[in-house]
PASE-19014 format. One record per residue (C-alpha): residue number from 1; x, y negated, z; residue in one letter. Coordinates in steps of 0.05 Angstrom, whole numbers. Example, Ala and Ser with C-alpha at 12.3 -4.5 7.8 and 13.67 -1.06 7.14 Angstrom:
2
<rec n="1" east="246" north="90" up="156" res="A"/>
<rec n="2" east="273" north="21" up="143" res="S"/>
This chain:
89
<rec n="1" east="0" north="0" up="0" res="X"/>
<rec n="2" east="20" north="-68" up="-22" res="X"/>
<rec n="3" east="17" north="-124" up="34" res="X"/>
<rec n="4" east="-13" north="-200" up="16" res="X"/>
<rec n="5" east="64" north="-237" up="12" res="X"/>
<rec n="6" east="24" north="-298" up="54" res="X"/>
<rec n="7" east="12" north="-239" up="110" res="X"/>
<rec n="8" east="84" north="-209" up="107" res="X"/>
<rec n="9" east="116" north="-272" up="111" res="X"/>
<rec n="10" east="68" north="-303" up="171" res="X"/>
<rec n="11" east="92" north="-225" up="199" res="X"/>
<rec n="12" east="163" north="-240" up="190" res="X"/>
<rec n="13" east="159" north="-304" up="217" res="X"/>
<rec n="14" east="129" north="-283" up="283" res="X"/>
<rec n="15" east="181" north="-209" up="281" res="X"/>
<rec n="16" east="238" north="-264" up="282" res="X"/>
<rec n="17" east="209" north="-312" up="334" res="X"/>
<rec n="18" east="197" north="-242" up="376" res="X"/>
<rec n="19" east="278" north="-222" up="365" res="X"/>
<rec n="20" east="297" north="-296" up="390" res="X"/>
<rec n="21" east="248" north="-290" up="447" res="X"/>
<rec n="22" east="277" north="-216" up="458" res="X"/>
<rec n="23" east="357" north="-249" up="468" res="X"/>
<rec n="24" east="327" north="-294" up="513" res="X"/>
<rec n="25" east="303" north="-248" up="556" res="X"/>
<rec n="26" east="368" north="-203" up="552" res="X"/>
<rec n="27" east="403" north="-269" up="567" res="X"/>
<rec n="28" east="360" north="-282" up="621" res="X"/>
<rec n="29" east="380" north="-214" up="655" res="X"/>
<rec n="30" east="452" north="-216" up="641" res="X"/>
<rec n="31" east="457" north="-284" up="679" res="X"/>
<rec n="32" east="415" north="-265" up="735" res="X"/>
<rec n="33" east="345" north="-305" up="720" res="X"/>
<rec n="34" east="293" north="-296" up="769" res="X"/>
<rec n="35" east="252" north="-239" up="762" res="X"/>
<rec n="36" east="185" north="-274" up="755" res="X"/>
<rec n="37" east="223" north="-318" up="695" res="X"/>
<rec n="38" east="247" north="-261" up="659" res="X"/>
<rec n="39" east="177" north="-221" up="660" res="X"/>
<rec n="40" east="139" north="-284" up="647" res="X"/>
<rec n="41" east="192" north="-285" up="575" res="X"/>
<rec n="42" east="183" north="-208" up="567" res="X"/>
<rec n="43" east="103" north="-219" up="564" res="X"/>
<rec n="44" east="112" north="-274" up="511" res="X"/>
<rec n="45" east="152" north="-220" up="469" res="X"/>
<rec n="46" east="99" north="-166" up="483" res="X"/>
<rec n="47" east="34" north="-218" up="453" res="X"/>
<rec n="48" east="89" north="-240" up="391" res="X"/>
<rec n="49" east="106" north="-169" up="379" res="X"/>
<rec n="50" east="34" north="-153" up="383" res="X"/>
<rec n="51" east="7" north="-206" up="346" res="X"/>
<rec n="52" east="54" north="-184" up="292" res="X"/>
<rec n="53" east="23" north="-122" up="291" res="X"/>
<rec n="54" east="-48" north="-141" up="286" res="X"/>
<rec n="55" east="-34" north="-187" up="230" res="X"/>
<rec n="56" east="-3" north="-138" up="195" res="X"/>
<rec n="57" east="-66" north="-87" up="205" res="X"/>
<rec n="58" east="-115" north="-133" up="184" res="X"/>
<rec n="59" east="-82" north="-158" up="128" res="X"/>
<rec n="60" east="-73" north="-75" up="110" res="X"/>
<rec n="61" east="-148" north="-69" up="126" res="X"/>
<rec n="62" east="-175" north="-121" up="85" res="X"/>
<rec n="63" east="-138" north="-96" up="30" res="X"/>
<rec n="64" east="-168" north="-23" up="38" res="X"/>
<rec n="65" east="-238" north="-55" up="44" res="X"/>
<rec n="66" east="-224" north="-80" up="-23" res="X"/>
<rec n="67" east="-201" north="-24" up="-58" res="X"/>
<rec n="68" east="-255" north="17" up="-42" res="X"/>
<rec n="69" east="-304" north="-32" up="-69" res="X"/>
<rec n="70" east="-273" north="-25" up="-138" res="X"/>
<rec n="71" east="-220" north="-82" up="-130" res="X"/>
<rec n="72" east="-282" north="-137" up="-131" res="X"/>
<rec n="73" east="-264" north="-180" up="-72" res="X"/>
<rec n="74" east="-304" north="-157" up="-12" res="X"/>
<rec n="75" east="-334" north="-214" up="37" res="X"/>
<rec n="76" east="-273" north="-203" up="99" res="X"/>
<rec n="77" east="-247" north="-255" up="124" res="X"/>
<rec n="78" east="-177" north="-226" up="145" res="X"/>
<rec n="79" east="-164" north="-286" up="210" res="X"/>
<rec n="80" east="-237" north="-261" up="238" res="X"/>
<rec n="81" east="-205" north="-184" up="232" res="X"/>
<rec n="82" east="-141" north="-206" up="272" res="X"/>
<rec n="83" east="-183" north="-248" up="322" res="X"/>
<rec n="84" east="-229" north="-177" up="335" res="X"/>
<rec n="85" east="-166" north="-145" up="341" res="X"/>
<rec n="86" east="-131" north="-193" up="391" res="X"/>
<rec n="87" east="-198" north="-191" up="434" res="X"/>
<rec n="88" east="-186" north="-114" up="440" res="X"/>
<rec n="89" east="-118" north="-116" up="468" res="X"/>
């Protein structure tokens, strides 16, 4: 399956912000940070690695939706997938 580039790169753009959040963190560890700092910066990478992930299904689902109606553009609105999504996790 073939990803929308707009999704991949809004995907690789949060992947990236999760890997500098991520060498915070180790940073954070390394010098001794509070505890409470460091898990409140390990949560943040959690949501962006998450986040990343739900994008990435939604975009994935939107394009199966379409496919199966015969490549006619089906009425989903792939942000109002990745919102349901979010409000599962």
């Amino acid at each position: 399956m073939q990803l929308d580039e707009t999704a991949l790169t809004e995907v690789l753009k949060r992947l990236r912000r999760a890997e500098g959040q991520l060498g915070g963190v180790i940073r954070m560890i390394e010098s001794g940070r509070d505890c409470a700092d460091v898990v409140t910066q390990l949560a943040a990478v959690s949501r962006a690695l998450d986040r990343a992930g739900f994008r990435l299904i939604a975009s994935g689902l939107q394009q199966c939706v379409v496919a199966r109606e015969g490549g006619v553009a089906a009425t989903v609105d792939e942000e109002q997938l990745e919102r349901l999504f979010l409000s599962l996790a």
